[in-house]
C-alpha positions in Angstrom: 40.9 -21.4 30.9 42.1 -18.1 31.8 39.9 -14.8 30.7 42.3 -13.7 27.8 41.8 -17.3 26.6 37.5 -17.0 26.3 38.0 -13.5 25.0 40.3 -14.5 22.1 38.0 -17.7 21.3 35.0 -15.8 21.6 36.5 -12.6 19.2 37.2 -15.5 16.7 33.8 -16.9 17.3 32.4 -13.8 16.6 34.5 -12.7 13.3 33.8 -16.8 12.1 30.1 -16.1 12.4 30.2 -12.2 10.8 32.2 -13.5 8.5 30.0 -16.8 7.0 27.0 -14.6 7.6 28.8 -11.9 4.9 29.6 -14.6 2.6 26.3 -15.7 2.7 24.1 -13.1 2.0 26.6 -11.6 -0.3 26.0 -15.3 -2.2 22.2 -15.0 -1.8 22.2 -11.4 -3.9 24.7 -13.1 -6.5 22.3 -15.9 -7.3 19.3 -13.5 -7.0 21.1 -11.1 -9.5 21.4 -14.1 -11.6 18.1 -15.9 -11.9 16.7 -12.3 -12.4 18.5 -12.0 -15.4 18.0 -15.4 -16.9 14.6 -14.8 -15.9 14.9 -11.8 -18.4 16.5 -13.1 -20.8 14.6 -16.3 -21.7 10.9 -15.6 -20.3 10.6 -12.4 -22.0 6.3 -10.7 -21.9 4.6 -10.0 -25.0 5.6 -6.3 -26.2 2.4 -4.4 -25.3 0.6 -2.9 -28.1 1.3 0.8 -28.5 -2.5 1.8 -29.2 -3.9 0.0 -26.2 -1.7 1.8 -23.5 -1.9 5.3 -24.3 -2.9 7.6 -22.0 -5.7 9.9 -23.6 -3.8 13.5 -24.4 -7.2 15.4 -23.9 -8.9 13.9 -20.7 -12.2 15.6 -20.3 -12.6 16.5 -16.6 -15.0 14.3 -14.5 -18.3 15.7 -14.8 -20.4 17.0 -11.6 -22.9 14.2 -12.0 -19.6 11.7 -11.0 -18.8 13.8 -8.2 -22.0 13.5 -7.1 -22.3 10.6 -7.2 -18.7 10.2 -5.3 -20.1 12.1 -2.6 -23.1 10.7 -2.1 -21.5 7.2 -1.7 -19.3 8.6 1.2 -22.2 10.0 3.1 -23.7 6.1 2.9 -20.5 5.0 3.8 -20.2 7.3 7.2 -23.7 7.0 7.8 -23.9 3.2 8.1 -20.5 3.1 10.1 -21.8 5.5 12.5 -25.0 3.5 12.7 -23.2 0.1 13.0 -20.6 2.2 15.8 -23.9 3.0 17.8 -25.5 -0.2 17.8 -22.2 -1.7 19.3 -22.1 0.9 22.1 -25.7 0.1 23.1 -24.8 -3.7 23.1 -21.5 -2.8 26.0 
């Protein structure tokens, strides 16, 4: 075989594979499209309720008390990963 010969088989080789590899995926989003929409159309969820998923129009702000307590659940957290940090240094 002579190099023009490997480079033509190979070149068709190449566009054969790109080619099926198109088709493919391109088949794969088609039936994906499709199931989606079946999917849709025949397993349909319950229509929420329209009470139940309102967002409140007046939402008080959060009071001081639950900031408080926000904060003083972030100090435990540092605190006890610094402590658990130190014991592992003293361990190496």
């Amino acid at each position: 075989m002579n190099p023009s010969d490997l480079i033509s088989e190979g070149s068709s080789l190449m566009l054969f594979g790109m080619g099926f590899v198109f088709l493919f995926l391109t088949l794969l989003v088609l039936v994906t499209s499709l199931m989606s929409k079946i999917i849709d159309r025949y397993f349909q969820e319950p229509a929420p309720s329209g009470a139940s998923n309102r967002i409140p129009v007046n939402r008080q702000p959060s009071s001081s008390n639950d900031q408080g307590e926000l904060v003083a659940a972030i100090s435990a957290a540092i605190k006890m990963h610094r402590t658990k940090k130190a014991q592992a240094e003293k361990r190496q």
